[in-house]
MARKETOR-760937 format. One record per residue: x negated, y, z negated of N, C-alpha, C in turn; residue in one letter. Coordinates in pm, whole numbers, plus 50000, padded with zeros to 5 digits. Atoms other than C-alpha are relative to their C-alpha. Layout:
! MARKETOR-760937
XYZXYZXYZA
...
! end
This chain:
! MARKETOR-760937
499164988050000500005000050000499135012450000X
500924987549999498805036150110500455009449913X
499574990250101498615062249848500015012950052X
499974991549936500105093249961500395012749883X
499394985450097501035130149827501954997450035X
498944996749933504385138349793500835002350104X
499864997149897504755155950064500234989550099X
500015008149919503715127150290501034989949981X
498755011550042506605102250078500935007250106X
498744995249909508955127450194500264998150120X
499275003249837508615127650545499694986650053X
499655009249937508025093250593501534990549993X
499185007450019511105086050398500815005550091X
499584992849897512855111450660500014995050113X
499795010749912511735090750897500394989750058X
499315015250046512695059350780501445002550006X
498554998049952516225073350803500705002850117X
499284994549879516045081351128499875017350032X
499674985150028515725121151070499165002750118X
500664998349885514685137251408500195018949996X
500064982049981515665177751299500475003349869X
499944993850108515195197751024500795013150024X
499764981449977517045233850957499405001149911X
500294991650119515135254850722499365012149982X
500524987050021513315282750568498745001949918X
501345000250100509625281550401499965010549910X
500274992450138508705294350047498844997649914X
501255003050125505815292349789500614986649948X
500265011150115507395260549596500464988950148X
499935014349849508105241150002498555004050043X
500415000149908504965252350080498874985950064X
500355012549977503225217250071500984987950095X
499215004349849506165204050277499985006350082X
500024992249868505865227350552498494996450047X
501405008249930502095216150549500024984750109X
499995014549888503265180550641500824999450102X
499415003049894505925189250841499395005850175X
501124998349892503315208751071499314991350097X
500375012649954501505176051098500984987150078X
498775010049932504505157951219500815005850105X
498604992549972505955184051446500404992650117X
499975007049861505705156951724501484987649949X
498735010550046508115135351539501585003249962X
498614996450092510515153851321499895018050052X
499834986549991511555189451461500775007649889X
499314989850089512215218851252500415016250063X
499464985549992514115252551323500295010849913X
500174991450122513345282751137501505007449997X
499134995050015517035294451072499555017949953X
500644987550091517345335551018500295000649879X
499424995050179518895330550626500104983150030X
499975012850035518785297050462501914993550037X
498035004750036523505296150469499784995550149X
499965005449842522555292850845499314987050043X
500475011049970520205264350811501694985649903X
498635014050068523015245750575501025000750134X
499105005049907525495249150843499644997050069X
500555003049917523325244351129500184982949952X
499725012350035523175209350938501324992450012X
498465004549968526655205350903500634998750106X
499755000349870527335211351254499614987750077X
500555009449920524785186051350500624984849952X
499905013550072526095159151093501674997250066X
498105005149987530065163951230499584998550145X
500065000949896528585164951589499394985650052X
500445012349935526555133851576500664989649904X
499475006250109528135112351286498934992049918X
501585002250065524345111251134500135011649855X
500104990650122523255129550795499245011950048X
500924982549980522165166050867498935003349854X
500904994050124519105177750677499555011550028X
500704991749966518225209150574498985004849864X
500944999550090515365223650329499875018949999X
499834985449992515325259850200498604996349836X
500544997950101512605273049883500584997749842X
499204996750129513025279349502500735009850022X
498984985350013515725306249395500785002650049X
499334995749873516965326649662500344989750089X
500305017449877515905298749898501204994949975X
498695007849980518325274349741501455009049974X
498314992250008521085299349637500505002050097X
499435001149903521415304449956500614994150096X
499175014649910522325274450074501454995549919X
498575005850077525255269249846501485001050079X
498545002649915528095279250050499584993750107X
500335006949899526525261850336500544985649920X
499965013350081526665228150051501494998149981X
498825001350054530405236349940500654994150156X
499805003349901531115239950290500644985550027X
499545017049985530355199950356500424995449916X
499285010350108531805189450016501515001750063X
498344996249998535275205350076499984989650088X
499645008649887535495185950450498854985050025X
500255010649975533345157150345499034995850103X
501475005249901530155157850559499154998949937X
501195010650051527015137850511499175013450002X
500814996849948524285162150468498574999649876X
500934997650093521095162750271499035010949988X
500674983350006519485198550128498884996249925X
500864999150141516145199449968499445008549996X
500044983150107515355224349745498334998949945X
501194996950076511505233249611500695005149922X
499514990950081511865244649288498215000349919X
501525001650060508625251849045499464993049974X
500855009350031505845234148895501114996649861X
499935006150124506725208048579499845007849905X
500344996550121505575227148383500355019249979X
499794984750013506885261948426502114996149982X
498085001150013510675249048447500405003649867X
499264994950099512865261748190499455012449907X
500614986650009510885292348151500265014950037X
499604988949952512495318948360498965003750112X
500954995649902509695315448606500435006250101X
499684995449841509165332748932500634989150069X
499395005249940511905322749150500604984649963X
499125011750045512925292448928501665002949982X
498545001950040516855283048946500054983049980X
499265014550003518595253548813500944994150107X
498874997349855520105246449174500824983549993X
499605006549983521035210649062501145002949886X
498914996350041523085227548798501425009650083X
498934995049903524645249148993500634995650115X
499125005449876525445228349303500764987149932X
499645014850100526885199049013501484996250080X
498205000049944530795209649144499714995250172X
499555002849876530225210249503499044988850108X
500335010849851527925183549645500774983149869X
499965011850022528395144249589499504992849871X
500865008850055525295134849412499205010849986X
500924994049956522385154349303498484993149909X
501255002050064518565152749182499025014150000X
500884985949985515805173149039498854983850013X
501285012850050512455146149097498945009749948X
501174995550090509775154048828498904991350021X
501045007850004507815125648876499764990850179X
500544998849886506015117749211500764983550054X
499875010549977506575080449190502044992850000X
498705007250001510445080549169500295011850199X
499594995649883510795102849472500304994350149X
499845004549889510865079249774501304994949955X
498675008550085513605059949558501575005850011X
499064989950011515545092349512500325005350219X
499304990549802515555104949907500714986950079X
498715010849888516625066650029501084996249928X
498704996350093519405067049713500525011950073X
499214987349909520425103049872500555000250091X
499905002649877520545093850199501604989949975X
499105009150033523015064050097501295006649972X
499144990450090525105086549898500945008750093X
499494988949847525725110750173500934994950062X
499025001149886527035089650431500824983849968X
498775012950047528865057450209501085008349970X
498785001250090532345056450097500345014450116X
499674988649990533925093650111498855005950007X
501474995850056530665111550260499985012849946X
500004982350105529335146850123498534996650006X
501534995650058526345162750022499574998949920X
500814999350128523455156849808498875003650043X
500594990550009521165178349705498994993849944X
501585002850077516965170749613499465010949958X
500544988750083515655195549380498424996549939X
500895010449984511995184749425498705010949936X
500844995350059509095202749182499175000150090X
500464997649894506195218349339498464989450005X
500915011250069503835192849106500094989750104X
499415011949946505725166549280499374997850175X
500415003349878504895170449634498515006150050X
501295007349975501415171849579499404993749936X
500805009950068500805147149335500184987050071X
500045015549959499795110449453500704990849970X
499715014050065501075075449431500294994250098X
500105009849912501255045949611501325000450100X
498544999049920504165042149900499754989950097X
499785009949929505635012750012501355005650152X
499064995349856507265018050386500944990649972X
498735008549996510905004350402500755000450128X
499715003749874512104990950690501665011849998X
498384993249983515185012350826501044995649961X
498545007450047518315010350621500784998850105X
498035000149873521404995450811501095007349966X
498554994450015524665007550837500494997449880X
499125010550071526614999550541501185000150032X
498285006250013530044982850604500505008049931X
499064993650093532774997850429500764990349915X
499305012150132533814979950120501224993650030X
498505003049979537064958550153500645001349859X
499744994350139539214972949877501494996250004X
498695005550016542664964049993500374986750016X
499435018649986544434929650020501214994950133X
499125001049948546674910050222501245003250004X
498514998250047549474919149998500535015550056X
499934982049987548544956950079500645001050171X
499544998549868548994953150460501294990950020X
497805006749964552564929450449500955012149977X
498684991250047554104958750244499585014950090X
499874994149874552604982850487500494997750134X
499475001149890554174965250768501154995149987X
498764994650040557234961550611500755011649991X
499334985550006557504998150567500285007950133X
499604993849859556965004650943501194994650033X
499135004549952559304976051053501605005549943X
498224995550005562444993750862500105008749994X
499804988649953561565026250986500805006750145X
499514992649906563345045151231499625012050119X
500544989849982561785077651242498875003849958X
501584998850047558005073051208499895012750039X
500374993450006555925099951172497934996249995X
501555005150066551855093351186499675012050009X
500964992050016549875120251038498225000149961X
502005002749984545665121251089499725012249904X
500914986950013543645140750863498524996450052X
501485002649960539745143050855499374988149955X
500315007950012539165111350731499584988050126X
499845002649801540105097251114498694998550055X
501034999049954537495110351211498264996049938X
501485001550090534635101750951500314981249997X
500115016749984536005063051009500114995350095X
500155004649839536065066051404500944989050033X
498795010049999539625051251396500665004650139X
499024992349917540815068651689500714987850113X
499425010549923541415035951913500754992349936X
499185006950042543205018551647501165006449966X
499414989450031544825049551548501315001750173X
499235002149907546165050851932500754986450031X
499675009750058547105015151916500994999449940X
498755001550080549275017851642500875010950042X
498864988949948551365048451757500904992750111X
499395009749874552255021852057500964991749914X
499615013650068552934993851815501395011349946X
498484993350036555355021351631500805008550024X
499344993149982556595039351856500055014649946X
499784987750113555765071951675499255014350055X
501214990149983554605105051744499135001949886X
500874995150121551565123351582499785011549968X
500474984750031550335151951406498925000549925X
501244999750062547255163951280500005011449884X
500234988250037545685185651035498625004250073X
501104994149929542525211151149498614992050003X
501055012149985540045183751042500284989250084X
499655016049964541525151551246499525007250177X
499844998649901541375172751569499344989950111X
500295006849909540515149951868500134984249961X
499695013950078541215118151649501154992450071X
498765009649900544525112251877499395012050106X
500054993049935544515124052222500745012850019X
499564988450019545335162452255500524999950151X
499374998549832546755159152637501074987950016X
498945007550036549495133452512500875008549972X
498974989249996552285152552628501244991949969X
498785006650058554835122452503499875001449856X
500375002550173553045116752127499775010649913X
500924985650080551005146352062500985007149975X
499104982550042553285173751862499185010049925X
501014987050034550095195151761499875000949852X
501255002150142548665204951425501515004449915X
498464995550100551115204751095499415010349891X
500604985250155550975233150812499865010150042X
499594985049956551075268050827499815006250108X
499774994249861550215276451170499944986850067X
500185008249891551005242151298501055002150113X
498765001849912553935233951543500935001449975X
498875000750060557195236351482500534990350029X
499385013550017558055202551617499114991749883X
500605011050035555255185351415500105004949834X
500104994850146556055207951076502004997350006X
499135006150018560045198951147500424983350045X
500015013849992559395160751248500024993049875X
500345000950120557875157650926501265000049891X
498724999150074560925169950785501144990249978X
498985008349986563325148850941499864984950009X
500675013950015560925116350931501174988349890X
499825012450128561895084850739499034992149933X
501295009950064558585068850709498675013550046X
501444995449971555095093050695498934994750018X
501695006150002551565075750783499295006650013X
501014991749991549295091450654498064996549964X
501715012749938545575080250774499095013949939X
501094993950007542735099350604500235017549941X
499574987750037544465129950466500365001149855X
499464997750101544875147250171500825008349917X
498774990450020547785168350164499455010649952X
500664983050034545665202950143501385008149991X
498694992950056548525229450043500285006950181X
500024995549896547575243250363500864992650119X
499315004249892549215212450560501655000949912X
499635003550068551935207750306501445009249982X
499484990050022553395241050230500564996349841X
499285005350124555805237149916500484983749965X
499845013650028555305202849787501424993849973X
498685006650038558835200649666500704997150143X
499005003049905560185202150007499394993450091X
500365004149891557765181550184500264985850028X
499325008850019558865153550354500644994749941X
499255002050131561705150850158501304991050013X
499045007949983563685127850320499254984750066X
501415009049983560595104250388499614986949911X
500225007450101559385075350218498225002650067X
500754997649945555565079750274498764990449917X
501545006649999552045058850307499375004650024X
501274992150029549135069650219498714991050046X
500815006649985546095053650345498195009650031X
500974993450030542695067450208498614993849965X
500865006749984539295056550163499595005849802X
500274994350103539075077749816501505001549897X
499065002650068541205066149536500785013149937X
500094992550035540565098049403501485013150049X
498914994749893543345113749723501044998649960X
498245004249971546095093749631500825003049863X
498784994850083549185107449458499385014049925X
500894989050066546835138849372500915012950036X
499354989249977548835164449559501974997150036X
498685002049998551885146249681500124989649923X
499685015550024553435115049556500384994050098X
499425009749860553875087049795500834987749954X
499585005450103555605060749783499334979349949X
501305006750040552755035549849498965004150068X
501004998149952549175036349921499284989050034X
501055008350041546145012949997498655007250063X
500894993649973542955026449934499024988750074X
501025009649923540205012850214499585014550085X
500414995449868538185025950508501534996250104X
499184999449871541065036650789499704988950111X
500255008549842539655020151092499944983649985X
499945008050075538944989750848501824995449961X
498905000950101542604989150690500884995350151X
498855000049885544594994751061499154987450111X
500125009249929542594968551201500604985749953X
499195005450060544174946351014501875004649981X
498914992049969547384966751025500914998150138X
499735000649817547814966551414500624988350001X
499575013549956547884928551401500884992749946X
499385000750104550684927251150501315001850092X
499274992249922552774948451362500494996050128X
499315004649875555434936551648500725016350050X
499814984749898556074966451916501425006149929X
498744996950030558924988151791500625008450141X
499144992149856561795009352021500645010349913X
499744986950072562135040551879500695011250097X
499974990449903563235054952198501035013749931X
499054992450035566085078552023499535011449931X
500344987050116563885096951783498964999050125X
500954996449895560855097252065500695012550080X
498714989049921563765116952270499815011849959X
500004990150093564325138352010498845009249969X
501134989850049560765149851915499465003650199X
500504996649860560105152352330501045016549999X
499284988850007563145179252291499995010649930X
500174989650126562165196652016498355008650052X
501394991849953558595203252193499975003050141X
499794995549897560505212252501500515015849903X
499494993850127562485235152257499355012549942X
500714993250113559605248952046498664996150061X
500915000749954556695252652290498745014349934X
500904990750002553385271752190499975011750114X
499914986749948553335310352353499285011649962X
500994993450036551845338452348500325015050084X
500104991649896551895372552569498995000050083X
501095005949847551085366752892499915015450056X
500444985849947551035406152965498625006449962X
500864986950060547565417852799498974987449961X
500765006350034544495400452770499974991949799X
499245007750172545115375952408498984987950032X
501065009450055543075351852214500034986450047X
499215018049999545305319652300499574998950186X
499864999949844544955333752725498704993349986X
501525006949991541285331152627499714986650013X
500505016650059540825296552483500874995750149X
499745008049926543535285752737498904994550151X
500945001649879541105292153031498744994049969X
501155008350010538115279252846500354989250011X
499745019549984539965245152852500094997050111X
499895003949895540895246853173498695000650052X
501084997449977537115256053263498814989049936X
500765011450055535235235453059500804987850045X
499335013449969538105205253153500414993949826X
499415004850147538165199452776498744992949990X
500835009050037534805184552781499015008549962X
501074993150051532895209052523500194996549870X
499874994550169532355211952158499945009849984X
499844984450095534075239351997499824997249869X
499635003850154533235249851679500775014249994X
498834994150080535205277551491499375006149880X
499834992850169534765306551194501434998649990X
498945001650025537555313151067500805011249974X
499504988249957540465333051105501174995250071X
498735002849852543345338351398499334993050087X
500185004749905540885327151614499404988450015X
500145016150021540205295751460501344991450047X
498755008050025543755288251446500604999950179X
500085002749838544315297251835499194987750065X
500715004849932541495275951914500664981949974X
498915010750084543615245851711501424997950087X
498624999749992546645254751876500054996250204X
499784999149851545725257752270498874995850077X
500825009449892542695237652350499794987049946X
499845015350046543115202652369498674993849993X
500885010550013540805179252228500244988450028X
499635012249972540725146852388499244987749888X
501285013050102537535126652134499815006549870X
500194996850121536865128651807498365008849980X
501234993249956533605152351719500295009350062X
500034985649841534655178551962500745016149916X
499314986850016536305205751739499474997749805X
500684992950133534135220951430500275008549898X
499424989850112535385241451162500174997449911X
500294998850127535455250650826501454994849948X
499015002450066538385231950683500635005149845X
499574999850106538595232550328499405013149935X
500414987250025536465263650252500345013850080X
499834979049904537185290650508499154999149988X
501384987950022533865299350563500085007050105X
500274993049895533675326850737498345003150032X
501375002650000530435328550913499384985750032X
500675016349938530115288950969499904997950152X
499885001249858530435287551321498905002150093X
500834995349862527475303051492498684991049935X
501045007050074525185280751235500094988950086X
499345012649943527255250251319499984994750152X
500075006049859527065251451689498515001450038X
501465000149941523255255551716499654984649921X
500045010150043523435224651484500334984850104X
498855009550036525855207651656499194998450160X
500844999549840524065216952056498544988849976X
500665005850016520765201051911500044985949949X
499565009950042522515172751801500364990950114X
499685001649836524295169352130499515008150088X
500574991949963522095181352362500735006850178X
499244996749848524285172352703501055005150003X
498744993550012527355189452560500175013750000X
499934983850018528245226652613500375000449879X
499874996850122528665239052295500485015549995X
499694991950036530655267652220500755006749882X
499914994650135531275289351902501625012050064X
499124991449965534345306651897500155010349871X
499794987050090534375341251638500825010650004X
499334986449987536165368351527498615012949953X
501354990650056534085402351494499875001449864X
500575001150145534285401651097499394989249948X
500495013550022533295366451114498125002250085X
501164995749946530385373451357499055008149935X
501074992850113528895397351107499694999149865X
500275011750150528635372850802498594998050053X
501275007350001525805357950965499524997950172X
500674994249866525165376051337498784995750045X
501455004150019521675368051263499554985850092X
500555015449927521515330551394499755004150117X
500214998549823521655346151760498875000450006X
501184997849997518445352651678498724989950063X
500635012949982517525316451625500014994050105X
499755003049913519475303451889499075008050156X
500654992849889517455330152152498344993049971X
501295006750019513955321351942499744986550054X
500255014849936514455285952059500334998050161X
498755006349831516875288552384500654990749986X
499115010850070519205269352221501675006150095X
498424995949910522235274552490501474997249962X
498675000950046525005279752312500935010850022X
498804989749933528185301152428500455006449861X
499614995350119528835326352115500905008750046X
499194989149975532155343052203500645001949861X
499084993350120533575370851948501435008350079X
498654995949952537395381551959500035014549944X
499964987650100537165417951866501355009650029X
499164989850012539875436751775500275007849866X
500594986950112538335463251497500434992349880X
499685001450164540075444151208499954986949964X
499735011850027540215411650979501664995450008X
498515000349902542955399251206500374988849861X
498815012950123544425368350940500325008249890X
499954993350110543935388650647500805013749992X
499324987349995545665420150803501374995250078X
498255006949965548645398550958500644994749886X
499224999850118549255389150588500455014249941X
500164988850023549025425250511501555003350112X
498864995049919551685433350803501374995449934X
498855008050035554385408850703499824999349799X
499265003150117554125406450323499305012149901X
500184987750048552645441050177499975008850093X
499404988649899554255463250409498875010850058X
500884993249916551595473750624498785010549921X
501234992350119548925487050330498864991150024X
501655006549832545915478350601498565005949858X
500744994350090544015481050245498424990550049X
501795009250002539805470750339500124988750137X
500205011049881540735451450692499765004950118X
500364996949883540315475250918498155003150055X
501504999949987536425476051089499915010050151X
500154992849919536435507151304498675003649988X
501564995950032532325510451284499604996250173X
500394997549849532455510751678498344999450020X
501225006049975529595486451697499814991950136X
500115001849868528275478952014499304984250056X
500885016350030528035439552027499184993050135X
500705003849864527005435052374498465000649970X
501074990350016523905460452314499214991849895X
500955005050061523275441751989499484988350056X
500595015449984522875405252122499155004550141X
500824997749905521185420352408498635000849943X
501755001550064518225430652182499834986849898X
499615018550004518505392152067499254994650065X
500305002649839517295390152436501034987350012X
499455012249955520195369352491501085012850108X
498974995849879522575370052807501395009649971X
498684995950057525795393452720500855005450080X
499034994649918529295400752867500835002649909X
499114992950004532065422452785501514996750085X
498775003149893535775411052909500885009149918X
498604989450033538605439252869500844996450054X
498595006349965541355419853096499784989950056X
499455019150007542475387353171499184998250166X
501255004949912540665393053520498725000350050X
501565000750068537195392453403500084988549940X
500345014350099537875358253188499334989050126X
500755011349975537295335653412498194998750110X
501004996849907534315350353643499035000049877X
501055000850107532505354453284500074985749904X
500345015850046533235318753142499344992550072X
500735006549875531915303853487498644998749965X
501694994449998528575323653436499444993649873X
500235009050122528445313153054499374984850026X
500275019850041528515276153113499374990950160X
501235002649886526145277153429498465007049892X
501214996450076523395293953209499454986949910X
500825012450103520685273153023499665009049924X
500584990850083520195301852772500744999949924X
498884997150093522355314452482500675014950093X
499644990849947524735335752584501495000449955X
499234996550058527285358952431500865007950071X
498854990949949530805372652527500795004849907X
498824993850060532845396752343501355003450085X
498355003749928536725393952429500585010549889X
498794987649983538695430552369501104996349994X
498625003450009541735420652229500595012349880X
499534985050082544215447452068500344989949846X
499745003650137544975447151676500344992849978X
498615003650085548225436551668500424983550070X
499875013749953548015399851800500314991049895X
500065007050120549035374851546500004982250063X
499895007549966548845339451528501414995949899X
498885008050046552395319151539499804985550052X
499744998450079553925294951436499585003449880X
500375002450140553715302551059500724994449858X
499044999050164554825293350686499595007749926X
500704991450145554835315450406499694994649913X
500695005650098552565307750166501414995949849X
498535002950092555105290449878501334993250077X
499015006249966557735280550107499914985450087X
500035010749935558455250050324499775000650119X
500455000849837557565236350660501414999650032X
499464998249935561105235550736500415015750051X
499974985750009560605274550686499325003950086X
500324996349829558675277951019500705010450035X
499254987149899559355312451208498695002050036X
500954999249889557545325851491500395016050055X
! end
């Protein structure tokens, strides 16, 4: 066995996992890892993010784009504080990623030293798992435990909080052959899938709802499958997107919860049986628990025991891996004929079609033409906002992986991290970031990165001077007291991403969109478009916060 420094454990255990890209940011207590990762730059690439929140999402992007663990590495202090909403980020929506943190020498900890933080105290709530390693010889132990952690069961983030003693003191290191996959535990029974296919067979009026779980168990073929077997349409929430096909103009009734559909937020309503694959009734899909599905009997099927009966009550569950559970499920299941309620929800999304004004250049015209332009074969990711929720509402995802965003946190600001993550991840996929201008100036900065490298990613912002979600609550439920949302600082975003040195266009009407998306997604560069849209655009449908999904207006 060769005796190595720290440093050197680390990146061979990095290796050993497979790790082929770093995001991060060098500091006095990484600076012995940045020595070795120098020495390795032929193996393991690293990208200097401009702020450490950009290397955490950059990770996150890459970990929902490839269904691998994203790593990223920031200093003591600042360093890691800054990565924290990048960390909450993947806890809320459950991505694999691993952060490591320098923090001081052994022997200065709990001192108040320069740039010492307790970052495994403070990240305790929002990752998975964490570690501080003090001692040289548990550290290979701790990064292939981490690694594990991340992407078993329900994945998430964990965090290495790695002394500066540590990665340059010695000790012996045994190489470990590449971990495998692990299986997904079998946790339910035979008994669990009879009384699940009992509950379909004396249904009427299925309902299958996908959250993000779907997608983190790559169920989507069994998932289509069973919608056959029961006859049922589907609906998603903002995490499941591409999990069923989005150009299923019989099944598909579009996203449920406050700006979903109005067939797929009154299907729900009028259901008899709910399936619900990988979701966990966020308030956001839900609206007022008392009235949801309330004429429903509803299954729950989750991989995290932790999900079930937490927000709603159901009226059974079985906890397993999805793709695991319905494969077994499927073969249970004799074809049903639902044609009467199929009818019905086909009429209701003749009925209650998505719209928009077609007179004046608009956020929804936008996206529509990027789908038609791209064909539907890009990764979007998404800040957040109206023009997250447009991008949800009017470009279809056909595969799972293909639509990025901040689910459970809102982050505003994740998006332009996430798709330089998510491009280097996938390198043959266009990749485009979709922003609003208050979102764009959280963390503007990455263009930077993305130009420093030539990382060709499409960064369009929707500007129309104000925080459009936050000032359409403001319109409708405090009578127009536009208190802190408006952003009249007549900033010139072209001009800035130009000194970026990246490519930039300007579209003011609807015929300029498509002559400047063309050009976009022929370029091998980064390249940014701002889209001139007026104030007062809102995104519909909606619910009011507190009331029910049968409370939909538009």
């Amino acid at each position: 066995m060769a005796e190595l420094s720290g440093s050197q454990i680390l990146i061979e255990c990095l290796k050993e996992q497979g790790v082929d890209t770093i995001f991060g940011y060098p500091g006095g207590a990484v600076l012995n890892l940045y020595d070795e990762l120098y020495r390795h730059q032929d193996e393991i690439t690293h990208i200097l993010t401009s702020h450490e929140q950009g290397a955490a999402h950059a990770a996150d992007g890459y970990a929902r784009a490839t269904g691998k663990v994203g790593v990223c590495l920031a200093t003591s202090g600042p360093g890691a504080t800054n990565l924290v909403t990048g960390i909450a980020t993947a806890h809320m929506d459950s991505i694999p990623i691993v952060a490591i943190t320098g923090n001081v020498g052994t022997n200065l900890l709990g001192k108040d030293s320069f740039q010492e933080i307790d970052i495994a105290g403070v990240t305790m709530p929002i990752t998975k798992h964490n570690f501080i390693v003090k001692d040289v010889k548990k550290l290979a132990g701790t990064i292939r435990r981490a690694f594990r952690i991340a992407k078993s069961g329900r994945p998430g983030p964990v965090l290495i909080d790695i002394t500066k003693d540590v990665t340059a003191n010695k000790c012996e290191y045994k190489k470990e052959a590449k971990v495998k996959e692990e299986k997904p535990e079998k946790k339910f029974s035979t008994k669990d899938i009879e009384k699940a296919a009992e509950m379909i067979s004396k249904s009427k009026r299925p309902v299958i709802f996908l959250g993000g779980g779907v997608i983190i168990s790559g169920a989507e073929k069994e998932i289509a499958e069973l919608a056959k077997l029961m006859d049922a349409p589907v609906c998603d929430s903002l995490m499941a997107k591409g999990a069923f096909d989005g150009t299923d103009s019989y099944r598909y009734m579009g996203m449920i919860g406050m700006h979903g559909t109005k067939t797929a937020n009154f299907s729900v309503t009028e259901c008899d049986l709910l399936v619900a694959l990988g979701a966990r009734f966020s308030d956001r899909v839900t609206g007022n628990t008392k009235g949801f599905a309330k004429r429903a009997k509803i299954l729950q099927i989750d991989i995290d025991p932790a999900e079930i009966n937490k927000n709603v009550k159901v009226d059974y569950s079985i906890e397993g891996d999805v793709k695991s559970v319905l494969k077994e499920l499927n073969k249970k299941l004799t074809k049903a004929d639902n044609t009467e309620w199929m009818e019905h929800i086909n009429e209701m999304m003749k009925k209650y079609p998505l719209k928009y004004n077609t007179e004046e250049l608009t956020g929804p015209y936008f996206i529509e033409r990027l789908y038609k332009l791209t064909k539907g074969d890009a990764i979007i990711t998404t800040d957040v906002g109206q023009h997250q929720m447009w991008a949800a509402q009017f470009y279809n995802y056909k595969k799972p992986r293909t639509f990025l965003s901040s689910g459970g946190l809102g982050t505003m600001g994740y998006g332009l991290g996430a798709s330089i993550g998510a491009k280097l991840g996938m390198p043959d996929k266009k990749v485009i970031n979709l922003a609003g201008d208050g979102c764009f100036r959280m963390n503007m900065q990455e263009l930077a990165t993305a130009s420093r490298y030539n990382i060709p990613v499409i960064e369009v912002v929707f500007n129309n001077g104000v925080l459009g979600m936050v000032r359409q609550w403001q319109t409708l439920f405090y009578s127009k007291r536009y208190s802190q949302t408006l952003l009249p600082d007549n900033i010139d975003y072209v001009k800035l991403a130009e000194a970026m040195n990246v490519k930039a266009f300007r579209v003011n009407t609807t015929e300029e969109v498509d002559g400047v998306i063309k050009e976009a997604l022929k370029a091998d560069t980064p390249v940014f478009i701002e889209v001139v849209i007026d104030r007062n655009q809102s995104v519909w449908p909606m619910v009011p916060a507190g009331a029910t999904l049968e409370e939909t207006f538009s």
